[in-house]
VEXDREN-2710 file (C-alpha; in Angstrom, 1 decimal):
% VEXDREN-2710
k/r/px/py/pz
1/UNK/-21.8/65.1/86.9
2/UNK/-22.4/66.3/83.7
3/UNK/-19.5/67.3/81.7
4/UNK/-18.2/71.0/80.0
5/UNK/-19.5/69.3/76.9
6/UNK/-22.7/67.9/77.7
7/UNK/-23.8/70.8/79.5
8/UNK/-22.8/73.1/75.6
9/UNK/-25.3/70.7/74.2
10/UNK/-27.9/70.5/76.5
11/UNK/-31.6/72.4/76.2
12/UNK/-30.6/72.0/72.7
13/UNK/-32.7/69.8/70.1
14/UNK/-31.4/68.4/67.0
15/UNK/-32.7/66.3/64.2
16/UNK/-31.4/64.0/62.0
17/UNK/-32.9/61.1/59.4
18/UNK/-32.0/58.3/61.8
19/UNK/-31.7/58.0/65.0
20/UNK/-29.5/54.7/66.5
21/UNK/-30.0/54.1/70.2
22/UNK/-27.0/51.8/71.6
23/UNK/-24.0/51.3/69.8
24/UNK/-23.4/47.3/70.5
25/UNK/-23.2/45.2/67.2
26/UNK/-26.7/45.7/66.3
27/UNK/-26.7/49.3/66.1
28/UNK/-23.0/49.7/64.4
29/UNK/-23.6/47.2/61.9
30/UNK/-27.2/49.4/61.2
31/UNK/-25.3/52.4/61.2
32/UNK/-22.2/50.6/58.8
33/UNK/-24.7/49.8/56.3
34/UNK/-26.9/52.5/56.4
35/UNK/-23.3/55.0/55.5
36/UNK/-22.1/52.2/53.1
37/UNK/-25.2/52.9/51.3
38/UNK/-24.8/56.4/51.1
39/UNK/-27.7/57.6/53.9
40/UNK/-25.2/59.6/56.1
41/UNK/-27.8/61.6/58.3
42/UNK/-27.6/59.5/61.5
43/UNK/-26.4/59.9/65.0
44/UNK/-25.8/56.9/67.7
45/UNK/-26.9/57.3/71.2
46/UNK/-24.2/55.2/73.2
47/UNK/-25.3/55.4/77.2
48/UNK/-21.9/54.1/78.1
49/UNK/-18.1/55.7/77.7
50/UNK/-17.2/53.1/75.0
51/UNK/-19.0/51.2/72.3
52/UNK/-19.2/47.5/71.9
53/UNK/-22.1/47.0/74.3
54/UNK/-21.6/42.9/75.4
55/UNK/-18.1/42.7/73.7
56/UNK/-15.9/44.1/76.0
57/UNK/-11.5/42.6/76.0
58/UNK/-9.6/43.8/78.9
59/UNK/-6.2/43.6/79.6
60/UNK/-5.0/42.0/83.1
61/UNK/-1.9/42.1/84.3
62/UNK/-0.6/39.6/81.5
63/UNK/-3.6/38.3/80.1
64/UNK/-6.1/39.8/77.5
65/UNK/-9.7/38.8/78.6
66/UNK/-13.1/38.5/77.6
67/UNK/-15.7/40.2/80.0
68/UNK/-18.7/39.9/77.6
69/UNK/-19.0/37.5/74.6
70/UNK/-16.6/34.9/74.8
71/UNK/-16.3/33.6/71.5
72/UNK/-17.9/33.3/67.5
73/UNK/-20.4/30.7/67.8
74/UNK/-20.0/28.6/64.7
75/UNK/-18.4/28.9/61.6
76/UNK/-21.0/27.8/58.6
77/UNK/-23.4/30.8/58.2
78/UNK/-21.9/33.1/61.0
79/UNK/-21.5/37.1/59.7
80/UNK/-19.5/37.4/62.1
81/UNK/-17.1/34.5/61.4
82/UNK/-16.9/35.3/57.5
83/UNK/-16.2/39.3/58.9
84/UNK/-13.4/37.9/61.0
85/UNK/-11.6/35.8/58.3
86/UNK/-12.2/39.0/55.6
87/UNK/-10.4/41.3/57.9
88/UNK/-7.5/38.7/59.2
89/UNK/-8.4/38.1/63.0
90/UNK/-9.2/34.8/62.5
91/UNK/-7.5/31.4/60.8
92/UNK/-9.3/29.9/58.0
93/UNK/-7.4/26.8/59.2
94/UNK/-8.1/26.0/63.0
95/UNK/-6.2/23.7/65.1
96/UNK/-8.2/23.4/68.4
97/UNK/-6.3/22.6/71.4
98/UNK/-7.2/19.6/72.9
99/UNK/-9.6/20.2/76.0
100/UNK/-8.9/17.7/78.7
101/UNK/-12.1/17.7/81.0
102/UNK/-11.3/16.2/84.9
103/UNK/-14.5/15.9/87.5
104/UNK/-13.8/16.0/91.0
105/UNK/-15.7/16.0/94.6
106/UNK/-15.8/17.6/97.0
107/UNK/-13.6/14.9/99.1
108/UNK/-10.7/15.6/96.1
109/UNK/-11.3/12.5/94.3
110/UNK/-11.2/12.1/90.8
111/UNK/-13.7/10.5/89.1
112/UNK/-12.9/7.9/86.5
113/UNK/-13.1/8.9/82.8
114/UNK/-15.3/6.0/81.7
115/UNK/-17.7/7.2/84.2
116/UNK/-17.0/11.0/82.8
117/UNK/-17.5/10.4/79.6
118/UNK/-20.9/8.0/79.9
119/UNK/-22.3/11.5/81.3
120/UNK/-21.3/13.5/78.8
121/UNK/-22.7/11.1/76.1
122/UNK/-26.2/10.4/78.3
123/UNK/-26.9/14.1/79.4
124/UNK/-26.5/15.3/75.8
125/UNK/-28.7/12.6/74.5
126/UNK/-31.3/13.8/77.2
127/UNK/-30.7/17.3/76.1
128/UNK/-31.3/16.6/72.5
129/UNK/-34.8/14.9/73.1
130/UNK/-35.4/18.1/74.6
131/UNK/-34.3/20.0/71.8
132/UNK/-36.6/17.5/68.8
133/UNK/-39.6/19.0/70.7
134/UNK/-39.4/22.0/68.8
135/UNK/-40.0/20.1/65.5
136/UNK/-41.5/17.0/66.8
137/UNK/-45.6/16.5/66.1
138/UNK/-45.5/14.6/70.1
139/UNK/-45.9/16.1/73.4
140/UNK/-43.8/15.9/75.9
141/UNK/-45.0/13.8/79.2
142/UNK/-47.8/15.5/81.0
143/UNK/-47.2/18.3/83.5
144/UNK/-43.5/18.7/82.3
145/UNK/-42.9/22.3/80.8
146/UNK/-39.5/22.8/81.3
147/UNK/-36.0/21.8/80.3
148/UNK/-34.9/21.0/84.0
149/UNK/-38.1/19.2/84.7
150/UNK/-37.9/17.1/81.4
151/UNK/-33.5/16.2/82.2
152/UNK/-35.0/15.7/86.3
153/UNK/-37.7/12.8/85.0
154/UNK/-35.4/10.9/82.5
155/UNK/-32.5/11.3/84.5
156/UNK/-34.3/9.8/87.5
157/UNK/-35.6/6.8/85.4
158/UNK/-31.7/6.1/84.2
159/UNK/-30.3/6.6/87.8
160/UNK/-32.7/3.8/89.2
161/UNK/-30.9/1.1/86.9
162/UNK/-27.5/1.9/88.8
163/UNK/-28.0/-0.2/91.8
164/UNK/-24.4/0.4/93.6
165/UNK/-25.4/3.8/95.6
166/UNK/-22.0/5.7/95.1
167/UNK/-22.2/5.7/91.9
168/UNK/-25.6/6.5/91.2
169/UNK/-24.3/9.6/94.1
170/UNK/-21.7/10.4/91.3
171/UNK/-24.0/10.1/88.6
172/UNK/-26.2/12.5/90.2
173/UNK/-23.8/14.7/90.9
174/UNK/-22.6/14.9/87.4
175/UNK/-25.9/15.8/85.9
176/UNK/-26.4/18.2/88.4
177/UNK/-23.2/19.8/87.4
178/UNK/-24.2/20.0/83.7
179/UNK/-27.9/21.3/84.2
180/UNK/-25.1/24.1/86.2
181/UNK/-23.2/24.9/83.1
182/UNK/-26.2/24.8/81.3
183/UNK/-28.3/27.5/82.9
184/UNK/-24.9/29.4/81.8
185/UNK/-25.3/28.7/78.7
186/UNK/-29.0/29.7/78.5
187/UNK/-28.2/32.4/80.5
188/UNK/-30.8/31.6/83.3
189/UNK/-31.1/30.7/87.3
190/UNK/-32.8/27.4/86.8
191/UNK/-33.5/25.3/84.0
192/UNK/-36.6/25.2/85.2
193/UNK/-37.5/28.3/84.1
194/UNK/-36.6/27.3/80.4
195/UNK/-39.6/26.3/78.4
196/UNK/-39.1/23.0/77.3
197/UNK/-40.7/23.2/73.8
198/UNK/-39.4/26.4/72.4
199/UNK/-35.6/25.0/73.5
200/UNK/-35.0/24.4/69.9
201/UNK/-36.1/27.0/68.3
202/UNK/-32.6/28.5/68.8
203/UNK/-30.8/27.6/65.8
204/UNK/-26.5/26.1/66.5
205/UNK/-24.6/27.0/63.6
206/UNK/-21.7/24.0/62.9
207/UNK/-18.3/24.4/63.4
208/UNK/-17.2/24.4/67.1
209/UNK/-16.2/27.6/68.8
210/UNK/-13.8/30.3/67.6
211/UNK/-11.6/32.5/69.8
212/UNK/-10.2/36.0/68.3
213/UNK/-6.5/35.9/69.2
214/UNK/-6.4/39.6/69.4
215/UNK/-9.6/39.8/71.8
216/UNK/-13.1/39.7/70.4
217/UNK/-13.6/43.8/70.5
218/UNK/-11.5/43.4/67.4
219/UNK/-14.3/42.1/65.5
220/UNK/-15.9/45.9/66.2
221/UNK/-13.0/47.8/63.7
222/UNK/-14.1/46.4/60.6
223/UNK/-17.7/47.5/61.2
224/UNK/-16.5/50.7/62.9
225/UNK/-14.2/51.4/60.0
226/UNK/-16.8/53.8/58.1
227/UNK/-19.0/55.1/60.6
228/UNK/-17.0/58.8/61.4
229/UNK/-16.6/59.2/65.2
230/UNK/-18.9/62.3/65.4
231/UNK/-21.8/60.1/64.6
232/UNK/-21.0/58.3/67.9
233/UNK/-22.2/60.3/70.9
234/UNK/-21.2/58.4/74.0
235/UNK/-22.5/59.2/77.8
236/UNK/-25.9/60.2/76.1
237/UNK/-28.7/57.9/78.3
238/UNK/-31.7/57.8/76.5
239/UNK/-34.7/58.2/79.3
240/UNK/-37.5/59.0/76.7
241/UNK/-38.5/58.0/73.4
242/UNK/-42.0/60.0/72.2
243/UNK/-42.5/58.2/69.3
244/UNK/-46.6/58.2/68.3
245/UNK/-48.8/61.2/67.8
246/UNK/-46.0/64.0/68.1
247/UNK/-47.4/67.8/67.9
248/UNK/-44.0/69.8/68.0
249/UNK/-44.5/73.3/68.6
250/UNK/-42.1/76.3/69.9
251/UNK/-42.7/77.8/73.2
252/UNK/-40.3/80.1/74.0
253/UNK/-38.3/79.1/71.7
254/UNK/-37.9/75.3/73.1
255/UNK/-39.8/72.6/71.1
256/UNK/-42.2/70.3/73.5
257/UNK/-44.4/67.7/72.1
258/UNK/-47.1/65.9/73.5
259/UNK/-48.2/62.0/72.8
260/UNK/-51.2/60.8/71.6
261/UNK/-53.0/58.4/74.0
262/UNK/-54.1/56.3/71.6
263/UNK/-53.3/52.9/71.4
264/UNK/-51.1/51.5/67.5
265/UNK/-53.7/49.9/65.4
266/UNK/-56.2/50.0/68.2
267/UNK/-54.5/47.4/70.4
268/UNK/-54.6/48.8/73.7
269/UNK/-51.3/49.8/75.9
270/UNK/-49.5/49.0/78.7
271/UNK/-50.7/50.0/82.0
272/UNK/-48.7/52.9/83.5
273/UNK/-48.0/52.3/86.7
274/UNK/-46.0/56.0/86.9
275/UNK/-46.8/58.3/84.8
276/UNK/-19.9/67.0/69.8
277/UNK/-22.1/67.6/67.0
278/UNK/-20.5/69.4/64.1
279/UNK/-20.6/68.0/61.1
280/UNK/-23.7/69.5/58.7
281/UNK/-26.2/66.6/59.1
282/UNK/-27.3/68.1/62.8
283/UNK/-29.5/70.7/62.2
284/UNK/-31.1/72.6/65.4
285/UNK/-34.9/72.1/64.6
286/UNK/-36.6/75.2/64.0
287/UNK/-40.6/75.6/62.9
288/UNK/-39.2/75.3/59.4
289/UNK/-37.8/71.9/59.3
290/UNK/-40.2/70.0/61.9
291/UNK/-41.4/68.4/58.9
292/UNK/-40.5/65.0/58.5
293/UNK/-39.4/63.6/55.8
294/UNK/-42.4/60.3/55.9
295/UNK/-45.8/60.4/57.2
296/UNK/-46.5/61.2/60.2
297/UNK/-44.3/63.8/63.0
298/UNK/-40.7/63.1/63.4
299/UNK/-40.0/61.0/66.9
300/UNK/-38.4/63.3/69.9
301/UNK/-35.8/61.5/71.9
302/UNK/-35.0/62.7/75.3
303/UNK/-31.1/61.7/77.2
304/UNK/-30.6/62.3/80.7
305/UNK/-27.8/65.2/79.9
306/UNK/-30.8/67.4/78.5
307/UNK/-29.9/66.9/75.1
308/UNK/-32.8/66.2/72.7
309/UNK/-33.1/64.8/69.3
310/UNK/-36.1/64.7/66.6
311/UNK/-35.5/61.7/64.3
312/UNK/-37.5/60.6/61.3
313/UNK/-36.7/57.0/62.2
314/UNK/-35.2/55.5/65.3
315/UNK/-33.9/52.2/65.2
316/UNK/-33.7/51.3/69.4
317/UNK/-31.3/48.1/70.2
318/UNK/-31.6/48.7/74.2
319/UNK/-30.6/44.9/75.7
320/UNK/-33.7/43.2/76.7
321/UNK/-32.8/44.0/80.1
322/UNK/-33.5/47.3/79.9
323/UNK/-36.4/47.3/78.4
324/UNK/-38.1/44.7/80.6
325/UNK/-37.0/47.0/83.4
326/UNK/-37.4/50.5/81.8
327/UNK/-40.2/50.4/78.7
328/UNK/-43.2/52.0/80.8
329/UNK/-41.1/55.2/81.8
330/UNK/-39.6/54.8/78.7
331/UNK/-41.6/55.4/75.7
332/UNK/-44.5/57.7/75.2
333/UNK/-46.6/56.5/74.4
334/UNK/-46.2/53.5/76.5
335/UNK/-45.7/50.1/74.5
336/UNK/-48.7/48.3/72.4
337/UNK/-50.0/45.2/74.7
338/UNK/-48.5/42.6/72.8
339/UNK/-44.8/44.2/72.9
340/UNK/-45.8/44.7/76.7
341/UNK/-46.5/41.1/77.2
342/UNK/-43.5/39.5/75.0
343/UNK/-41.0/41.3/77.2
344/UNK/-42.7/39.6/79.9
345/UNK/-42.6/36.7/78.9
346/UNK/-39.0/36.7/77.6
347/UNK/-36.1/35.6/80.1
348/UNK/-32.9/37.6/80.3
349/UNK/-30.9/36.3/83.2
350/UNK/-27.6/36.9/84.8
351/UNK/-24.1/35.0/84.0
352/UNK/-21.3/36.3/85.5
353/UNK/-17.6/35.4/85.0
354/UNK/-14.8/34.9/87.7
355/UNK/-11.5/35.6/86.6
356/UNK/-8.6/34.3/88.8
357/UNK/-5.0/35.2/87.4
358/UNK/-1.9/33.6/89.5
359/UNK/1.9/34.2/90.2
360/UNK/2.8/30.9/89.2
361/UNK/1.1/28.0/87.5
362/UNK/-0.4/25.0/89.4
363/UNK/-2.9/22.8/87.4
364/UNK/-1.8/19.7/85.4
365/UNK/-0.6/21.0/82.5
366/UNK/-2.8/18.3/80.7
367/UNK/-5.9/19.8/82.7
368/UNK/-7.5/22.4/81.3
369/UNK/-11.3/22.3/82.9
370/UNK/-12.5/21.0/86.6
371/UNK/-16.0/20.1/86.9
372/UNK/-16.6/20.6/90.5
373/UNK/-19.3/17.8/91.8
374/UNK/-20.9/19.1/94.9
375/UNK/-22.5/17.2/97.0
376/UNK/-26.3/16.8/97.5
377/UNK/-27.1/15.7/100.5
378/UNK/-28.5/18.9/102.1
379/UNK/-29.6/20.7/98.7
380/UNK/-33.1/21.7/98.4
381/UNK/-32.6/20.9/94.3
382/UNK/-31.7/17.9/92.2
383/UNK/-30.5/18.2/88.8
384/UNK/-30.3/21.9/89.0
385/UNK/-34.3/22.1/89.0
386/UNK/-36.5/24.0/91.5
387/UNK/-34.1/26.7/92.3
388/UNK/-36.6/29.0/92.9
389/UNK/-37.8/27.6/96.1
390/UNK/-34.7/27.2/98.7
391/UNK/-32.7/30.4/97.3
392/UNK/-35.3/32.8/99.1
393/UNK/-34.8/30.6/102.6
394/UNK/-31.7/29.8/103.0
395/UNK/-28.8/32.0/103.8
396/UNK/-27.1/32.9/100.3
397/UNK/-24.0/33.6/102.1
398/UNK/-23.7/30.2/103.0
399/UNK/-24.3/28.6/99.1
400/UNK/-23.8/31.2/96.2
401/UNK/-20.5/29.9/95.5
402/UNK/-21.8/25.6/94.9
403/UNK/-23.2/27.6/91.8
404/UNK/-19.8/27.4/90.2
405/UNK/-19.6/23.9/88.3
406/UNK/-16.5/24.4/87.3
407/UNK/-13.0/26.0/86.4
408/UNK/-11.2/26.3/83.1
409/UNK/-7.9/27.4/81.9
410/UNK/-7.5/30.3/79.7
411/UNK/-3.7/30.1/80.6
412/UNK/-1.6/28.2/82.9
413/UNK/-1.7/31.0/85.4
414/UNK/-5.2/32.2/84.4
415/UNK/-8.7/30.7/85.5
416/UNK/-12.3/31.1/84.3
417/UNK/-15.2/30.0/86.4
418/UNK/-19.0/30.8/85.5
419/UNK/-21.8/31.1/87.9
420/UNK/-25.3/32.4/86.5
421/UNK/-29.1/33.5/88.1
422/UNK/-29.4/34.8/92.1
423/UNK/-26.0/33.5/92.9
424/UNK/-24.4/35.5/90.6
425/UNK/-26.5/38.5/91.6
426/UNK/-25.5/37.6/95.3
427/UNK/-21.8/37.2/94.2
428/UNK/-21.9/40.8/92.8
429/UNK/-22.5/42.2/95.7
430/UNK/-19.4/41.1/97.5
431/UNK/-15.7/42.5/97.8
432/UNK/-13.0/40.5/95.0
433/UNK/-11.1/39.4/98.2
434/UNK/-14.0/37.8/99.3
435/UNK/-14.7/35.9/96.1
436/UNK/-11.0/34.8/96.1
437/UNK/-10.7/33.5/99.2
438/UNK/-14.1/31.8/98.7
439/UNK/-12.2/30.2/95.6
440/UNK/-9.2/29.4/96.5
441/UNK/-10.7/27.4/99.0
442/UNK/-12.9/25.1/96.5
443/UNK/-10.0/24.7/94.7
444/UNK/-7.8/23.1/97.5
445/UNK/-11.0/21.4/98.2
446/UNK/-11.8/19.6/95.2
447/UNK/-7.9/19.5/93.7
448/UNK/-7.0/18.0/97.3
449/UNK/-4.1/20.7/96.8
450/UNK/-4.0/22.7/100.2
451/UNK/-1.3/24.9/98.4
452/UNK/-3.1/26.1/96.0
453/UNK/-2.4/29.7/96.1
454/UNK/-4.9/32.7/96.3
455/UNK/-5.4/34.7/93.0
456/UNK/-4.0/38.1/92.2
457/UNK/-7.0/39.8/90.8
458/UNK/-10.6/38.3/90.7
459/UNK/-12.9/40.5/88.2
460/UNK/-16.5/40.2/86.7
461/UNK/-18.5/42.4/85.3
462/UNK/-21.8/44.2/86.5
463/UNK/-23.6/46.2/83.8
464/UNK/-26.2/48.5/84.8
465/UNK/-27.0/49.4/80.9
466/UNK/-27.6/45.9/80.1
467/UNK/-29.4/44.3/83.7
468/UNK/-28.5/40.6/82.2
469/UNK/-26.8/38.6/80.0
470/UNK/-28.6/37.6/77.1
471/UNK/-32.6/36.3/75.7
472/UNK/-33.6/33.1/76.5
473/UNK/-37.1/31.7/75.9
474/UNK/-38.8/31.4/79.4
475/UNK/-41.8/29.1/80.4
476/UNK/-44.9/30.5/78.8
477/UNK/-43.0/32.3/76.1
478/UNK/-42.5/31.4/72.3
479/UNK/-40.7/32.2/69.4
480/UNK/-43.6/34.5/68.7
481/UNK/-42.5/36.9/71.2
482/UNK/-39.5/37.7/69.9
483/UNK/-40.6/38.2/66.8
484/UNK/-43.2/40.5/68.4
485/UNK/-40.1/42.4/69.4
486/UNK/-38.7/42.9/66.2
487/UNK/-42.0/44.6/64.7
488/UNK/-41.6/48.0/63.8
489/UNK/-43.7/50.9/65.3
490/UNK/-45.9/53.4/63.0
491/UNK/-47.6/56.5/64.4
492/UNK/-51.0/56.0/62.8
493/UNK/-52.7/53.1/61.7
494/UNK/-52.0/54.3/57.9
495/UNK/-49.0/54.8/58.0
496/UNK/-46.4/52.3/55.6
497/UNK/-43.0/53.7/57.0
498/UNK/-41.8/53.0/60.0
499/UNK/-41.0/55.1/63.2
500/UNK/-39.2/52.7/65.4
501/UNK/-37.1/49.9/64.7
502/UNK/-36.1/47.1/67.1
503/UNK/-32.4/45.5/66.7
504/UNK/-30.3/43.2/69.4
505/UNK/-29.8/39.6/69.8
506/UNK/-33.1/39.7/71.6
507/UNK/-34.9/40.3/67.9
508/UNK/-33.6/37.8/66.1
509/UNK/-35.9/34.5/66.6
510/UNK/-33.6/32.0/66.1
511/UNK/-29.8/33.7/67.1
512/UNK/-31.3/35.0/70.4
513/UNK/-28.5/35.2/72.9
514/UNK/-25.4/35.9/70.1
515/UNK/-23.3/38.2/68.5
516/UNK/-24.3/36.9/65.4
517/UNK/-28.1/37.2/66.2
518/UNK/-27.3/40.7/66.7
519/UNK/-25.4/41.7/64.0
520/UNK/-27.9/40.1/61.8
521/UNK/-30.6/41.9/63.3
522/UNK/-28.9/45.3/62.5
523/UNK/-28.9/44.7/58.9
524/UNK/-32.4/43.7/59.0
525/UNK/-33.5/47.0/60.2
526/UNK/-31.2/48.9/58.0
527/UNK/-32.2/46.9/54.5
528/UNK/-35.7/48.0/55.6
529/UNK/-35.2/51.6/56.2
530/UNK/-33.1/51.6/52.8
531/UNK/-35.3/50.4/50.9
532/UNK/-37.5/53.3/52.2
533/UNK/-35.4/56.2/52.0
534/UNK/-34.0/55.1/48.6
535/UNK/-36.8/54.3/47.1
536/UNK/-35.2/50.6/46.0
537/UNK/-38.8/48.7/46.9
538/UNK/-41.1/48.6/44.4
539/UNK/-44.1/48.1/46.7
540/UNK/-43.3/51.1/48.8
541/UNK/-47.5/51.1/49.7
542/UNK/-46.8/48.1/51.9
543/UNK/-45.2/48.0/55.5
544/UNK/-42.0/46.9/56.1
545/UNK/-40.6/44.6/58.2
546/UNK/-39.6/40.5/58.1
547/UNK/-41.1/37.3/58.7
548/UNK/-40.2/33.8/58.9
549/UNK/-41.5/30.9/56.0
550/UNK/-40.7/27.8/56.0
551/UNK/-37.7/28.5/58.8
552/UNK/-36.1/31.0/56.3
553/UNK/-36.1/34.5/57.6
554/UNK/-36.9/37.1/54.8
555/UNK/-37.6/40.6/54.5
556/UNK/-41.2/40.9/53.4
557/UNK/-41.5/42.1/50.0
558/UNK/-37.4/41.0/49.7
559/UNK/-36.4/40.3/46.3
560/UNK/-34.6/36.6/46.4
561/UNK/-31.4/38.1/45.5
562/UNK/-29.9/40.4/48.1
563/UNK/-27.4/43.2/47.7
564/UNK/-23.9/41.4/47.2
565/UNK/-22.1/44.6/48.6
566/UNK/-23.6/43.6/52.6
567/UNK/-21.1/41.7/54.0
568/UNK/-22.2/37.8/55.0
569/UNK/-26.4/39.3/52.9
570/UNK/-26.2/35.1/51.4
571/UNK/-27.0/33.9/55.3
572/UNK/-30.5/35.6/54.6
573/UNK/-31.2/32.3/52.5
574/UNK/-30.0/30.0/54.8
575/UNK/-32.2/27.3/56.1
576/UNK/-32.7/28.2/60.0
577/UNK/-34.7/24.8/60.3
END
């Protein structure tokens, strides 16, 4: 139901310079730079209650917990890492914990650690091979496209040299339990569905994994610090973005618009299938000020609570998601083809997180992960490959949970699992008592503990404004498509300044899937539109926008020096090769 204030504003249209829709890290770091540079006339469309988008902390009962992004990925060129240390929520000095990793069946046995760590070493050589494909000038055998068909052959050539048959079972297990935990980490159902060749083209900043004692949501202050809270409009849900071919006029004194059918730069569209605002910068449009301030009509942006804004430029960082789900009905017109058929082609699966907090402690205190080795016998998939097939046959009921590979310790009395693709879906739709009895039973199971006690609270999260968890690069798709993404939109084939901008994790080509992908993706789109709206690029004649040369990313017609007062602007020269 539409609240006191919502319905005060609604039937009402107001412009501004720049419109932001979706105030995760791409769009606040836009809108931090943007004010830091002195272009104030902005707004951000949040569809939620809070900002933050993926990075989300919640307090349990005596823990603080991550329900989104778990952790800064890397430490040499990571924004976000430098943003941390400048602002104190990090240690420049880390001392990791150590991580004691146990693997157990289903019969409760241990397995040994020689056996445990040959695994480790062979699956990530396997994995790496994978990985050189990206850069290599050879193919990969014929007839293999994927990740989990590539791991499937050369794990079934090293398993024939292991002649005794329980360990080669073992053995079998455990790279079935990795190709698990990596589907979580590509955020996908089935390694399968990763495309084998373009696995590398997502770049791994050094330097291990950093945790923000005071929950990652802190990293948002700093960035938050100078955008004023009226420019944040939560509970606004965008459902329409006109942005080509605008004709405002007043009828009755309500602005309407209509879209031009044509296609951008005569590439043809996608098939339709269906046909608090104070401060000064919010003006209501009226026939004088329709005029915007580039080529072209201003863009007209529709939310679900009747409120309507006209925007010179709109920068849109909607999760991948969304727009996979939503860009027909969406924008008017609809999308050029080759946005159309990136999104397609682009993956954006679904990882979930179980989180089990206990009374009392009851893991080795030396333990801190379980890989869980399930058996085999009556799978339909090895090595966590061909997914697809059995999951639309067999009862889910009986087999979401064997997607878990494993439990880790946040605490002594707090456990993480992760389960990603259909399973998880399936697992959503269950009751948390459910899911912790379902649990606790593995965990007697494979600890060969029957008094392992049941959990106190069992949480994930289900996000209906982000449908997924992050980009990956599917079968069929490329690095091409994301950077397909990330192009601007112009109204007119003449035009040279943009009318929407793309941000998110899903833009960047080689951060894909990361807070730091997105952050970095934010500036991009801001740089651009400053350079516009203060005149700062000499070639103002030419579109804007980036590219990629030689692995670098670069602004096109970006100078080699970059503005020293954006935080983290000397990762723009960084080698992504």
């Amino acid at each position: 139901m539409a609240s006191s204030e919502d319905k005060e504003v609604a039937n009402i249209t107001k412009h501004v310079k720049i419109l932001i829709v979706g105030a995760g890290m791409a769009g606040l770091n836009a809108a931090n730079i943007l004010i830091k540079c002195g272009i104030t006339d902005l707004k951000i469309l949040e569809a939620r209650n809070r900002v933050g988008g993926r990075i989300v902390s919640v307090n349990m009962e005596r823990h603080k917990v991550e329900l989104g992004a778990n952790c800064i990925h890397g430490v040499l060129g990571n924004p976000t890492y430098e943003l941390a240390i400048a602002n104190g929520l990090v240690d420049i000095v880390q001392n990791p914990k150590p991580h004691n990793v146990v693997a157990a069946t289903e019969e409760g046995r241990r397995v040994p650690f020689h056996i445990l760590e040959e695994m480790f070493e062979v699956y990530g050589c396997f994995l790496h091979r994978c990985e050189e494909y990206f850069i290599s000038q050879y193919a990969p055998p014929e007839g293999i496209n994927s990740v989990g068909e590539h791991i499937a052959l050369e794990a079934a050539i090293y398993l024939e040299k292991i002649p005794n048959i329980e360990e080669r079972r073992i053995r079998q297990a455990m790279f079935d339990c990795l190709l698990k935990r990596e589907t979580c980490i590509s955020g996908c159902h089935s390694m399968d569905e990763i495309d084998l060749i373009q696995l590398g083209s997502y770049v791994e900043l050094q330097g291990g994994n950093i945790s923000i004692p005071s929950g990652y949501s802190s990293i948002l202050r700093p960035v938050l610090s100078v955008i004023p809270e009226d420019k944040i409009l939560k509970r606004h849900v965008v459902s329409k973005i006109c942005w080509k071919g605008q004709q405002p006029f007043i009828s009755n004194g309500e602005i309407s618009s209509t879209g031009s059918e044509n296609s951008l730069l005569g590439l043809s569209n996608c098939p339709d299938p269906v046909a608090e605002d104070s401060d000064d910068s919010d003006k209501t449009v009226t026939g004088e000020n329709l005029q915007s301030s580039n080529d072209g009509s201003p863009v007209r942006i529709e939310c679900e609570n009747g409120v309507a804004f006209t925007a010179d430029h709109v920068i849109v960082t909607i999760p991948l998601g969304v727009l996979k789900d939503k860009h027909i009905s969406l924008f008017e017109p609809t999308l050029p083809h080759s946005k159309c058929k990136a999104l397609e082609r682009l993956y954006f699966g679904t990882v979930d997180k179980i989180l089990l907090e206990y009374d009392r402690p009851f893991l080795n205190p030396d333990i801190t992960e379980v890989l869980l080795l399930w058996n085999n016998e009556d799978e339909l998939e090895t090595f966590g490959s061909t997914s697809g097939s059995h999951t639309d046959i067999a009862d889910m009921s009986h087999r979401w949970f064997r997607k878990i590979y494993s439990f880790s310790k946040i605490s002594e009395t707090l456990l993480l699992g992760f389960i990603s693709g259909k399973e998880a879906e399936y697992m959503e739709t269950l009751p948390f008592d459910r899911v912790a009895e379902k649990c606790t039973e593995i965990l007697r199971k494979f600890l060969n503990d029957p008094f392992v006690p049941r959990p106190k609270i069992t949480s994930w999260k289900n996000q209906k404004f982000t449908q997924g968890s992050y980009t990956s690069i599917a079968v069929g798709a490329t690095q091409t498509d994301i950077e397909i993404l990330a192009e601007p939109l112009y109204s007119d084939a003449l035009q040279t300044v943009p009318k929407v901008l793309f941000a998110g994790e899903h833009t960047h080509p080689s951060f894909y899937s990361t807070v730091h992908g997105a952050y970095l993706s934010g500036q991009r789109v801001a740089q651009a539109l400053k350079k516009v709206l203060l005149h700062t690029d000499e070639d103002s004649g030419k579109r804007t926008g980036f590219r990629l040369e030689n692995g670098v990313m670069k602004f096109k017609k970006q100078e080699d020096e970059e503005n020293a007062s954006i935080l983290s602007s000397w990762v723009e020269g960084i080698s992504l090769e």
